[in-house]
Structure formats: structure tokens, C-alpha cells
N, C-alpha and C positions, 0 to 999 in steps of 0.2 A: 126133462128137456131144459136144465135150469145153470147148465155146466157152463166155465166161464166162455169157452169158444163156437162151440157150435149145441143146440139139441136134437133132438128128433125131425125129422123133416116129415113134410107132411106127402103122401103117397101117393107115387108119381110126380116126384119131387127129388128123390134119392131117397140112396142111404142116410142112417141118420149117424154123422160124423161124429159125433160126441154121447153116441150111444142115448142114454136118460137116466134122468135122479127118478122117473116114475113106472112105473110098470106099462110101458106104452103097448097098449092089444089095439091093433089097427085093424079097423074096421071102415069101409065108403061107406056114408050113405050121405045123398046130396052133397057129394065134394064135399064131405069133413072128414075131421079126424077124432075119429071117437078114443078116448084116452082114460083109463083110470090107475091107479096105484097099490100097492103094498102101503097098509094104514101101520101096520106096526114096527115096518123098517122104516117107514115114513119118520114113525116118533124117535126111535132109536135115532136116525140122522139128525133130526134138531135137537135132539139132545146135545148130542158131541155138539153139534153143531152153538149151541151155546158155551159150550164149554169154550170151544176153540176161539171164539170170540173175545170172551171174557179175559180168557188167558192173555190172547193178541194184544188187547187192547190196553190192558195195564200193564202189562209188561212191556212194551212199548214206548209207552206214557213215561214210562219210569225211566226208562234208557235216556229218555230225552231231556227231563228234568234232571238227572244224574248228570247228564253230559253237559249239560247248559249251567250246572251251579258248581262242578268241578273249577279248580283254579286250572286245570290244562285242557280248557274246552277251547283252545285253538290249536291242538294237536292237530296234523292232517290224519291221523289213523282218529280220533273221535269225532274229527269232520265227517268223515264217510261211514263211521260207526252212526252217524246221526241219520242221516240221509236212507240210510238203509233201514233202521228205524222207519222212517217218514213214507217209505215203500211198504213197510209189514203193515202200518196203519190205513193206508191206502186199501189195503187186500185187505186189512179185518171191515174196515166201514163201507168198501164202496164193493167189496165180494163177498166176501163171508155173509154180513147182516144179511143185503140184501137176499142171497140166497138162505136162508133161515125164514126171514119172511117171507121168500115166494114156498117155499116147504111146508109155513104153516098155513098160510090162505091157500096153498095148490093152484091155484091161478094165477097171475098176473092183474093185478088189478090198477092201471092208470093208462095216460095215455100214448098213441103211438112214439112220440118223442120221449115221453123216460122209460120203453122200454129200450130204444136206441142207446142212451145215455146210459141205463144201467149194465147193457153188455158192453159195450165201448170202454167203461171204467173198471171194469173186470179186468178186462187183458190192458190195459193201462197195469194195475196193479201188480200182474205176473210179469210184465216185462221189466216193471224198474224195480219190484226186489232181486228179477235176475239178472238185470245189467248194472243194477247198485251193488249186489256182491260180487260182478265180476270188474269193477272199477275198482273196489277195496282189494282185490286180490290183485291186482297190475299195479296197484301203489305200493304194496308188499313185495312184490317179486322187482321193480325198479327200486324202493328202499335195501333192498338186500344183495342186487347183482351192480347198483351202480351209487353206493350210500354216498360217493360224492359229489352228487348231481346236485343242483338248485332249482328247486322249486318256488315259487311264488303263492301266494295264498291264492290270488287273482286266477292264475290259472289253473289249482283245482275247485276252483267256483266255475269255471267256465267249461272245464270238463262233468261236471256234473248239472249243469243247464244243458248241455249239449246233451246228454244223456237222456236228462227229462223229457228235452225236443224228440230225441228219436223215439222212447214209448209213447208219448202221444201220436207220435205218426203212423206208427206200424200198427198203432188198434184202428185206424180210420173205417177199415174194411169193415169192422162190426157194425157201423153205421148204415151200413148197405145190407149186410148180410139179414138183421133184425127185424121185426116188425111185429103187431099185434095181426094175429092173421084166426081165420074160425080153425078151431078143433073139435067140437061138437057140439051138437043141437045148440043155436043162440049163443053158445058160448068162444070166448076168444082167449087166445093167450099169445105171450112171447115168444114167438118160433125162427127157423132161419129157414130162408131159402136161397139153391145154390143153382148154378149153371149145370147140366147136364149133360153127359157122362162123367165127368173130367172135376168139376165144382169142389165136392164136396176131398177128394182124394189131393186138389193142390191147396187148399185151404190148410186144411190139418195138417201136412205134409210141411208147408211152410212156416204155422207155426210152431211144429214139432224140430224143424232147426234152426228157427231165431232162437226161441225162448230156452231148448235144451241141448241138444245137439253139436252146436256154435259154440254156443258156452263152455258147454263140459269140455270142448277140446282145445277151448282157450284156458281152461282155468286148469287143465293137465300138463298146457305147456310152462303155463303158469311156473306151477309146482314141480314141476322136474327141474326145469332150470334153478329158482329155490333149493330147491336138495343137493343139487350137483353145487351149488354155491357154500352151502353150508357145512359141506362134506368136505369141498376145499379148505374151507374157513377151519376146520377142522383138522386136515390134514396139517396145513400149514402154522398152527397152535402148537400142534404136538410134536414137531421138529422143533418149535420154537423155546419150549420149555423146557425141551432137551439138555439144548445148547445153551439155556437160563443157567442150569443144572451145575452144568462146566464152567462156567464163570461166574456163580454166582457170588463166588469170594470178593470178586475182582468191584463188581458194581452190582451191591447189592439191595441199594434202597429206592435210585429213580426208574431203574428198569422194572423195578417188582412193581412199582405202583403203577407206570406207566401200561404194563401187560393187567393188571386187573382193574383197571379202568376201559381195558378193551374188552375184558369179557362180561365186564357189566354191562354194555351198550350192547356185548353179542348176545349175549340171554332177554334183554329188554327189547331187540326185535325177533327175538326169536319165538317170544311169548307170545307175540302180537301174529307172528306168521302160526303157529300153531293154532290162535284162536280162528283167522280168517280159514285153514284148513279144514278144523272140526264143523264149521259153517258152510263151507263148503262139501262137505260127506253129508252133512243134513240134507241141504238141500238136492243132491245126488238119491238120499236113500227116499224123501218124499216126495219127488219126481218123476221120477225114473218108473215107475210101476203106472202111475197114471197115461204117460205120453206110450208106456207100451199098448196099454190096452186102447188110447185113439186110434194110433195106429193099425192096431189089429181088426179095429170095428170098419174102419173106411175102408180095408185094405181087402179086409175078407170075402171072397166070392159069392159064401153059402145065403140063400136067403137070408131075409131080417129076421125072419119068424126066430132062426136057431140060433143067429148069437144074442138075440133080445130075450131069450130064456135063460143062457148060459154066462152074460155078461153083465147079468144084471145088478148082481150083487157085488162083483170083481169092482164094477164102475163104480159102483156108489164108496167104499170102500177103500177104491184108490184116489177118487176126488177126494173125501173126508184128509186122505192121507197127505194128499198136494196143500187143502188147508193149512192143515197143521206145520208145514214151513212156517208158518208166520207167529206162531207162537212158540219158536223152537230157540229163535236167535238171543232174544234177551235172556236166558237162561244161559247158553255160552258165554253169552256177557258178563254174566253171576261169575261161572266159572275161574275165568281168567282176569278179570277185571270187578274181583269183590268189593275192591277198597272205594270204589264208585259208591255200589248200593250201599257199602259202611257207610260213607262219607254222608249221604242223603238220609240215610235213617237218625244220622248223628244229629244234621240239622235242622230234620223234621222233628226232635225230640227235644232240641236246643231250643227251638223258635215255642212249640208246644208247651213248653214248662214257662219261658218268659209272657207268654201268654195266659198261663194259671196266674201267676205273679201279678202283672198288672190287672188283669179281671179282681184277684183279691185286693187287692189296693186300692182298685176305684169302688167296689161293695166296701171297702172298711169306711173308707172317706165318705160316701155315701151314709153308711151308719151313723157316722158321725152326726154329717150336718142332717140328717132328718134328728137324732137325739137333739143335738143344739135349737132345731126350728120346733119342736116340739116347749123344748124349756122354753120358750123365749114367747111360743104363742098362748105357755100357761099364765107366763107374769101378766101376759096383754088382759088372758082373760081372769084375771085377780083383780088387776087394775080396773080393769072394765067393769067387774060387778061391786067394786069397793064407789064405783063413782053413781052407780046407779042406785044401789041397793040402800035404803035407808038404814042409816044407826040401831040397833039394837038396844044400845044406851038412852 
């Protein structure tokens, strides 16, 4: 009951929207919810689940310090390359972890107000990795169908505040939704509760077409326009070096530079639209099986007993796999944008070695003056016992 948007509900309550990460056997006794788990898919999950973390969060890290010590970290594509970073960290610290630790304690252990806060940050984090890759992908598709447009730095800062305002706003309803409520004997945990009949089915429904739905068919139109662009850009090249071809006698040196100076700027956004694509199919391939099977759980007729048998492992599975968006991207990053992580490893070994250097410098000088203060405190103590000590003669 631990998934970023809805858990188990408690019975006569509804369905449970979000299926559970636990083996939920429901049982009344004194209006509870009696609950226990799979201990060894249990482990298996934080396992990954550490992994996924791990991955997210330095690889993340790393995008960010690469982008910020580059000399073209006011690119507007490593603008939004950042920003989207700052979304995957959002989802490894403020979803991932905390889902790791409710998996390893099994309960929820604080109080009413940070169980609010920690689902409310949840879907915070899904919605601005997904509207920060679909802002990166509308910068792409208006870089490529309209490259003579002006932009201002100012207004893709104010486009991406604007962004941040709207997933803050659209998680609010978790705030409602949440609570620490009993689930068995003396015990509590972080559960939802919905309006009935209707609650649980426009919940999941709505966030299954902000967060994916919306998107995908923004970021389709995205990328078709993109291709019809590029395929033009393409068509009209290849008539053009045709007709290079036939007069190339005639003016042969400013046209030629002039034309390979256009296809070096046409491959350097093309590079860039290819990587925001492959990030785009990530996130399509590790989404897309999760928000089916929401869908399927709230949607479905048959009692809870039979999809809470049969979807139990699908759910856990396909959350694990909606994770791992977040550790997906900075390796795309790797991909297409090496000279980044070169760049940073260059530095980190620049700065490292100057750091051997003066550590040995200050230890030599160091050795130094402890030798010199040594000499200097033997003559004291020569002196000293020549004044003290009486003649031998």
C-alpha cells in the first residue's frame, strides 16, 4: 500500500486503486485492516530498490556537476537537461528512498503530517520528471520547425517555474487523499481514503492522463512534426547538392563552406533531438505497463480477492519498472553527450593530482622545518648543558 498515488484501501472503503507493494489478506475484525506480506519478494524489492536509488542519485549528481562546470552550461537544451536531472532527484530522494524505507520497516512509522508530505512528494516527483521531459521535448520540436525564433534566457526560466507551480499543484489532492489510519490490532499505517463509488476510478483515471496519457500524445505530436521537419530539411539538401554538383565549377569555395556549415548545425540539433527521443521511449517503455495495470485494478469488476492474487507480483514489478525512469536518463546523457562525463572526469583528475602536489609540498616543507626545529633545539640543548654542567677540566 506504499505506491506513489494511491494504496490499499481499507474495506468498505473501496477498491484498492493502486493495488499494494504488500500482500494485502483482508480480514474485519473491529474495523481493521488486518495486512501482512511476501517476506521474500519483500527483499527482492529493496534490493532493486536500492539499486535504483543508488543509480538515480549519482548519476544524477553527476549530470548536474557536468552541466554546471561545462563552459556551455547556458545552453537552453543543458538548461532543461539540468532541470530534468533535478526532477529524477526529486523521485530518487523524495520516492524511491522513502519507499525503500517504508519496505524495510513495513509500516509507516511517523506522524499524521509526514505521512501527507511524503505522498504529496511522490507525485510531485512524477509529474515534473514528466512535464520536465515534455518541456525539453517542445524546446526541440520549436528549435527544429521554427530555428529562427528568439528566445530569452528569462523566458525559459519562467517556463520552467511555471512548470514546477503546476506539479506542485496537481499533487495537492494527496494531501487529502492520505492519512495514518489503523490497519490491525493497535497498529497504524499510511493509507488512502476515497469517496464512494466513483473516488477511487476518477482519481487514478485523472492521474493516468496528466502524468501519461496527455503527455504521450504531446510528445507524439511533438515528434512527428520533428520528422516531417527533418525529412524536409532532408529532402531539400539533396536537391540542393544536386544542383552544387552542376555548378560546382562555376563557385566552388563560398557555397561549399557555406552548405557545410549548415549541416554541421543540422546534425548538432539533430543529435540533441535524437537524445531527447531515446528519453522519451524510456520513459514510454517504463510507464506505460505500470499506468496499465492502475488502470486495470480500479477498472476491474471482479472482486479484490482475485486481482489481489493475480496482480500482485505484475504491480510490484511494474512500479520497480516506473522507478527505474529515473535512473535511465543520465546514462542517455553518457550516450550522446560523452564529452560532458569526459570533461568532468578530466577535472576531477586535474583538481586530484594538484591536490597530491600541494599535500606533498606542504608534508616536504613540513619536514623541513620540523628537521630545522629539531637542529636548532639540539644547539639550545648543547648550550644549555655546556652552561649548566661543570668543567670536566
Amino acid at each position: 500500500g506504499k505506491s506513489s498515488a494511491a494504496p490499499c484501501a481499507k474495506p468498505g472503503e473501496g477498491p484498492e486503486p493502486q493495488g499494494s507493494r504488500r500482500d494485502c489478506l483482508e480480514k474485519m475484525t473491529n474495523g481493521t485492516f488486518l495486512v501482512t506480506r511476501d517476506e521474500d519478494i519483500a527483499k527482492v524489492e529493496v534490493a532493486v530498490l536500492c539499486l535504483i536509488f543508488f543509480l538515480a542519485l549519482t548519476g544524477n549528481l553527476c549530470v548536474l556537476l557536468a552541466v554546471h562546470t561545462t563552459r556551455h552550461k547556458h545552453s537552453r537544451m543543458y538548461f532543461f537537461m539540468k532541470h530534468l536531472s533535478i526532477a529524477d532527484l526529486v523521485v530518487a530522494i523524495f520516492q524511491v528512498l522513502p519507499q525503500l524505507i517504508w519496505d524495510i520497516t513495513f509500516r509507516f512509522y511517523g506522524p499524521d503530517y509526514l505521512c501527507r508530505l511524503v505522498k504529496y512528494l511522490q507525485v510531485v516527483g512524477m509529474f515534473a520528471s514528466t512535464y520536465m521531459l515534455l518541456l525539453m521535448s517542445l524546446d526541440r520540436c520549436l528549435a527544429i520547425c521554427q530555428p529562427l525564433r528568439s528566445l530569452h534566457r528569462r523566458s525559459d526560466r519562467l517556463s520552467v517555474l511555471l512548470t514546477w507551480m503546476v506539479c506542485l499543484l496537481f499533487s495537492i489532492p494527496q494531501l487529502q487523499i492520505f492519512s495514518m489510519r489503523n490497519v490491525d490490532h493497535g497498529g497504524i499505517d499510511c493509507w488512502a481514503t476515497f469517496i464512494q463509488p466513483w473516488g477511487p476510478k476518477a482519481y487514478i483515471t485523472w492521474i493516468t492522463l496528466t502524468v501519461y496519457i496527455i503527455p504521450v500524445l504531446v510528445l507524439s505530436i511533438c515528434y512527428g512534426l520533428i520528422s516531417f521537419k527533418i525529412w524536409q530539411n532532408v529532402k531539400l539538401k539533396t536537391i540542393h547538392d544536386t544542383s552544387l554538383n552542376l555548378t560546382s565549377s562555376n563557385s566552388h569555395g563560398g557555397t561549399l563552406s557555406r552548405v557545410s556549415s549548415i549541416k554541421l548545425i543540422s546534425k548538432a540539433k539533430i543529435r540533441t533531438v535524437k537524445m531527447t527521443f531515446i528519453i522519451v521511449l524510456a520513459f514510454i517503455m517504463c510507464w506505460t505497463p505500470f499506468f496499465i495495470v492502475q488502470m486495470w485494478i480500479v477498472w476491474d469488476e471482479n472482486p479484490r480477492s482475485t486481482w489481489d492474487q493475480h496482480l500482485y507480483l505484475p504491480f510490484i514489478i511494474t512500479t520497480l519498472l516506473a522507478s527505474l525512469n529515473s535512473c535511465c536518463n543520465p546514462w542517455i546523457y553518457m550516450l550522446f553527450t560523452g564529452h560532458l562525463f569526459h570533461d568532468l572526469l578530466q577535472r576531477f583528475l586535474c583538481c586530484s593530482s594538484r591536490y597530491l602536489k600541494s599535500r606533498q609540498g606542504c608534508d616536504l616543507s613540513v619536514s623541513k622545518k620540523s628537521n630545522s626545529s629539531t637542529f636548532v633545539l639540539s644547539l639550545r640543548s648543547s648550550s644549555q648543558r655546556s652552561f649548566t654542567q661543570p668543567s670536566s677540566a
